[in-house]
Every structure is written in structure tokens, then in C-alpha cells.
N, C-alpha and C positions, 0 to 999 in steps of 0.2 A: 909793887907786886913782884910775886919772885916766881922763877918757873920751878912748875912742879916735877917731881922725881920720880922716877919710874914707881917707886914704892907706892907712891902718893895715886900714882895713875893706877895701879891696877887695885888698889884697894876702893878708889872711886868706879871703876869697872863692876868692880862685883857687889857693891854698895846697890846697883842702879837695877832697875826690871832690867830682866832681857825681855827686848822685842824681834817680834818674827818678821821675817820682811813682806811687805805688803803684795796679797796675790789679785793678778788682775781679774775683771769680770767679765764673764763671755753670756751673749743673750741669743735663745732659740727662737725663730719665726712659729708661732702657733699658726695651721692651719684654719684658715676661714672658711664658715658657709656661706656667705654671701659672696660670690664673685664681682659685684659691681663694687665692693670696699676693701679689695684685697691688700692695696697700696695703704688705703690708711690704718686697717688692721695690723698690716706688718710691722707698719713703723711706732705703731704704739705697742708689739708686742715686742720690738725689740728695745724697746726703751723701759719695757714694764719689768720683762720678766728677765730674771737673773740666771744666770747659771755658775756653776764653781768650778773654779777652774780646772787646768787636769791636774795640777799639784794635790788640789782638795779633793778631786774625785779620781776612780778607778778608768783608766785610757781606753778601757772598752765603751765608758757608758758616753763617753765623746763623740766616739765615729758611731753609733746605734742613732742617737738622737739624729746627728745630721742625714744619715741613713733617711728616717721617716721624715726628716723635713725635705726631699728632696721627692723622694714618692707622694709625700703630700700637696705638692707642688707641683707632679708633670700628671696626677689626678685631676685636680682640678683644671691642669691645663685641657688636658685631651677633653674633658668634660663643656668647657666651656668651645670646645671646638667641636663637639657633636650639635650643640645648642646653635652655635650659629649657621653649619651645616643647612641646619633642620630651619631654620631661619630664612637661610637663601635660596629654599625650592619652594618654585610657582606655585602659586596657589590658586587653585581650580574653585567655582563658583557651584553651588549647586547644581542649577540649573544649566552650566556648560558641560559636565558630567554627563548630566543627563540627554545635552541632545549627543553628547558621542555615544554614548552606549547606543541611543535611535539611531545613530548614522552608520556605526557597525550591525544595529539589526537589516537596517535596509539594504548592506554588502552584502553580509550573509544569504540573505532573502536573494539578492540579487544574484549571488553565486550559484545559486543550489534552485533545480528547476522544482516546481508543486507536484506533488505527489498524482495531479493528475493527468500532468502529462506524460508521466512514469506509465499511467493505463491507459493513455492513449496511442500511445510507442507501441505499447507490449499490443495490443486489440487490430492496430494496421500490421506490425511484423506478423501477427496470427494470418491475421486476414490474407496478408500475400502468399505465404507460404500454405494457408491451406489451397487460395488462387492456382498457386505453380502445382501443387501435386495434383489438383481434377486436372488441369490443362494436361499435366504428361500423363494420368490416365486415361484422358478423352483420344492423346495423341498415339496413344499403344494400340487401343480398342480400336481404333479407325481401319485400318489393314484389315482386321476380324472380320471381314464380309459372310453373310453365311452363302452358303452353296444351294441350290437349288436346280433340279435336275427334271424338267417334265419326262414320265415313263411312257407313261398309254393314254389311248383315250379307246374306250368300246361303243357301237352304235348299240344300244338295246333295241328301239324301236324306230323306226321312221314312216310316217304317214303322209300322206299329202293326198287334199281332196280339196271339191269346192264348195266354198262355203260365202260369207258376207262380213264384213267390218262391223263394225258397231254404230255404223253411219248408216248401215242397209248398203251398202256398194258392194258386189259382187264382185271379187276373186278366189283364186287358188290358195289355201290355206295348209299350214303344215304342222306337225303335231311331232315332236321328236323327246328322246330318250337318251342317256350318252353319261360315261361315268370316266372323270378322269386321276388320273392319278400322276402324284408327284412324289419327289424323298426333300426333304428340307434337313438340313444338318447344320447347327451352329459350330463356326469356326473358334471361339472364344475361348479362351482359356482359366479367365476369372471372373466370366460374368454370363448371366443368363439372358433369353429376349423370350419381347411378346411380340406372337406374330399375328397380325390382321393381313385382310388382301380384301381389293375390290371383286365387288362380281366377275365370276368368268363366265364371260361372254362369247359364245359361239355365233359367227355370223356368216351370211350367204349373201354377196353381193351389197354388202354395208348394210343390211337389213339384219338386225340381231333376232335370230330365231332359237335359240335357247341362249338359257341364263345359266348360272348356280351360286351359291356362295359358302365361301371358305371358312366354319366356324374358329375363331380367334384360338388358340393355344398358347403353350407356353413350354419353351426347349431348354431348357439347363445346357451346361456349356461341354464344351465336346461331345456331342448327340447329336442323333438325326432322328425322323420319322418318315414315314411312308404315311402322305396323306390320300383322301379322296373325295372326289366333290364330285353332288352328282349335276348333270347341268340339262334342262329340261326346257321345253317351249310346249305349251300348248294352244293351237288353233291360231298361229300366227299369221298374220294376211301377209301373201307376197307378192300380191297386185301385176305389174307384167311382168317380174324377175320367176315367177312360176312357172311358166311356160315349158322349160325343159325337166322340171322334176316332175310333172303331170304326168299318168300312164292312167290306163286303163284299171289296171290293179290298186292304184297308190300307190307303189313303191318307186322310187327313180331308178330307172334302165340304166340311163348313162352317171361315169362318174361325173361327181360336184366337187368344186371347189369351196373350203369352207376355211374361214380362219379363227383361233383362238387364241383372247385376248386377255388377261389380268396382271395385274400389280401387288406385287406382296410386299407389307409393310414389317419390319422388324424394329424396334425398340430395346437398348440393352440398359439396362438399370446399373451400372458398374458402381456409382455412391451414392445411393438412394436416388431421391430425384435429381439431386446437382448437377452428376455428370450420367446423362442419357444421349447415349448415340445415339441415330436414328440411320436404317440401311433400307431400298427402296429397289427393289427389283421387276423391271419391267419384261415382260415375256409373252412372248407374240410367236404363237406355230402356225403353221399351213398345213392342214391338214385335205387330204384325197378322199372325198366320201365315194367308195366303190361299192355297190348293192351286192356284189359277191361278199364282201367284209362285213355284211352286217353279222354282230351278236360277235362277232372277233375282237381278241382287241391290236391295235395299232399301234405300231411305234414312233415315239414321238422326240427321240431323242437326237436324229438330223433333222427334226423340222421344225429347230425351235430355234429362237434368238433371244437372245439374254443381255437387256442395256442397266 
């Protein structure tokens, strides 16, 4: 063999193909649906699928590709991490559900009182407070007493003769006439009264030898009136208390002692019936029967007493 000559060599050079030098192959992860075969999806898609190199392709479409294999791959991660999330929270039973929601109705319930004792609240704070206002108006009214002033009393007639009981017993009996007068004036300022009174009773040694009575009226507040009552006896027996009113004529010579007795009841109506005062005035005169004073009238306003 002989070595060959430069001449020799380049014209074997240019005799031959030219070849290109061999480019390497680069492979892309395809994105998988199924998360539980991402490992063997991967390794079969990087053994499957080819790519060119960057000599054979443009250096942009290099880094784009890898770009999406890397978003497609922290997608699926975060994905597969909502999933087991959603995996690792408790799981509640139907039926457990349901007795919490019962167990929150009955706090609730518990919380919050029934609507009726909401009206049984509001019916007692009524009730006291309307209580307190009759009390402080019953306690205003109270002071209010009314005034009462006996004026006169006149003898019209006086009789005395002898006569008989109703048994037939024999005594001195007396026959009288007599009109008295009083002023009654309520002291009240917002409420009216009704006035009743017991009989008035004129008596002569505890034996009642005239009567009268005081028909009932009705005084509105700051008023008076000037009443009269007339007070009468007829043919009263006064068995041995007679002896000194006896004369010859009937009429009695010397003065008598007589006393007059009655009770006046008032009523004031301040809130309907609820709050009704009630005032009670007793009054008791002495009165001087003088046979000069008959058909006069007397004054009665030192000789009275007033409880």
C-alpha cells in the first residue's frame, strides 16, 4: 500500500456525500388527565414523543413548550391538592346534622323567652303602674275633707200634752217642728262627692223626740251648698222625762236642754269606681230650747262639734 497524496485525499473528499453532523433529540412531558398515572404517562411520553432540536427548530418554540409543561404540571398539582383537601374534611352523617340543627333549635328556644311572657311582662308592669297612679291619687284626695258648718236650727212648733203609748200607758207626749240648716262645701280640686247622712236626730234626755232626713245630693268640686232638713216628731211619749215641759198651755215655761245628732257620709268618685275615697263627719250640737226663741232661728255654730 502506498500513502495517499494530498491530491488523492481531496479529490476522495469531494468524491464522498457530505454529511451533516448528527442533532440530538429532546422529549416533552405531555400533560395527563388522570392523576393516579401521571408517572407512567410521563415516562412513556418522554420516550414516545420526539422533539427537534433547537439547531432544527426556532429557540423560541424551546422555552414556550417548556413554559406549558410546567404550568401544566403545578395545574395539576394544586388540583390534585384541592382533591385531597376536600378528602380530608370530616364527614358529617345525615342524621348527625340533623340532630345539631335540633340542638341549635333548642339554644335558640332556650335563648329567647315565648312571646307570652313578653304579654305577661307588659299586663303586670300595666297592672302596677296603673296600682301606683289610683294609690297617689287616692293619697292626694285624702287631705280633701269637705267642710261642713252647722248654721241654725228654728223651733216652728212645740207642743206637749197628755196623751197614751200605743200599749194604752199613760203619759206626757210631745208634738215638735224644727228646720235646720247647714252649708256643705267640697274641698276637692279634681273630683266630685256624693253626699248621704243619717237621720238627724233631735233628743231630749236620750229619748229622740224629732227626726229628719237629709235627701242624698251631689257637690262637684270646689262648691258648697246651703242645705235644709226639716226635723219633726209627732205625739212622742216622754213617760217621766215630761214632767218639766208640762204647763198648762203646752208650751214649756222653762228652758230644755236638747241635743242634735247626725253623720254625713261623702263619697268622691276620683277614677270611676277604682279609687273612691270615702269622708264621714260626725256632728253633735247642744242646743238651749228657750220658749222666748220659738219661731227664731238659733245659732248653731258654737254649739257644735265636729269628729
Amino acid at each position: 500500500m502506498h500513502a495517499k497524496t494530498d491530491s488523492e485525499a481531496t479529490s476522495v473528499s469531494a468524491s464522498s456525500p457530505t454529511r451533516s453532523p448528527r442533532r440530538p433529540v429532546y422529549y416533552v412531558q405531555s400533560p395527563s388527565r388522570d392523576s393516579s398515572h401521571d408517572g407512567e404517562k410521563t415516562t412513556n411520553s418522554f420516550h414516545s414523543t420526539p422533539v427537534l432540536s433547537p439547531s432544527g427548530s426556532p429557540p423560541h418554540s424551546h422555552s414556550s413548550l417548556d413554559r406549558h409543561s410546567r404550568q401544566s404540571s403545578s395545574s395539576r398539582f394544586s388540583g390534585s391538592r384541592k382533591i385531597l383537601r376536600k378528602s380530608l374534611k370530616p364527614w358529617k352523617e345525615p342524621h348527625a346534622i340533623e340532630e345539631e340543627g335540633l340542638l341549635d333549635m333548642e339554644d335558640s328556644q332556650n335563648n329567647t323567652l315565648p312571646r307570652r311572657c313578653y304579654y305577661l311582662a307588659f299586663l303586670l308592669a300595666f297592672v302596677l303602674l296603673f296600682s301606683f297612679f289610683a294609690l297617689v291619687l287616692w293619697g292626694a284626695s285624702k287631705p280633701m275633707k269637705p267642710e261642713i258648718t252647722m248654721k241654725s236650727i228654728k223651733f216652728d212648733h212645740v207642743r206637749v200634752q197628755a196623751g197614751s203609748d200605743s200599749t194604752g200607758v199613760a203619759t206626757d207626749m210631745i208634738t215638735m217642728n224644727s228646720t235646720v240648716k247647714f252649708t256643705y262645701r267640697n274641698t276637692g280640686t279634681f273630683f266630685g262627692v256624693h253626699v248621704t247622712s243619717t237621720p238627724v236626730d233631735l233628743s231630749y234626755s236620750e229619748i229622740r223626740i224629732a227626726s229628719g232626713i237629709m235627701h242624698k245630693f251631689y257637690q262637684s268640686r270646689k262648691s258648697q251648698r246651703t242645705m235644709s232638713v226639716a226635723v219633726m216628731g209627732n205625739k212622742i211619749p216622754l213617760y217621766g222625762s215630761g214632767a218639766s215641759l208640762s204647763s198648762s198651755t203646752g208650751v214649756p215655761t222653762i228652758p230644755v236642754q236638747l241635743t242634735l245628732n247626725l253623720v254625713v257620709r261623702s263619697r268622691a268618685y276620683v277614677l270611676g269606681k277604682l279609687v273612691k275615697p270615702k269622708f264621714y263627719k260626725k256632728i253633735a250640737c247642744y242646743i238651749t230650747l228657750d220658749p222666748k226663741n220659738i219661731n227664731k232661728p238659733l245659732s248653731l255654730k258654737k254649739s257644735c262639734t265636729y269628729d
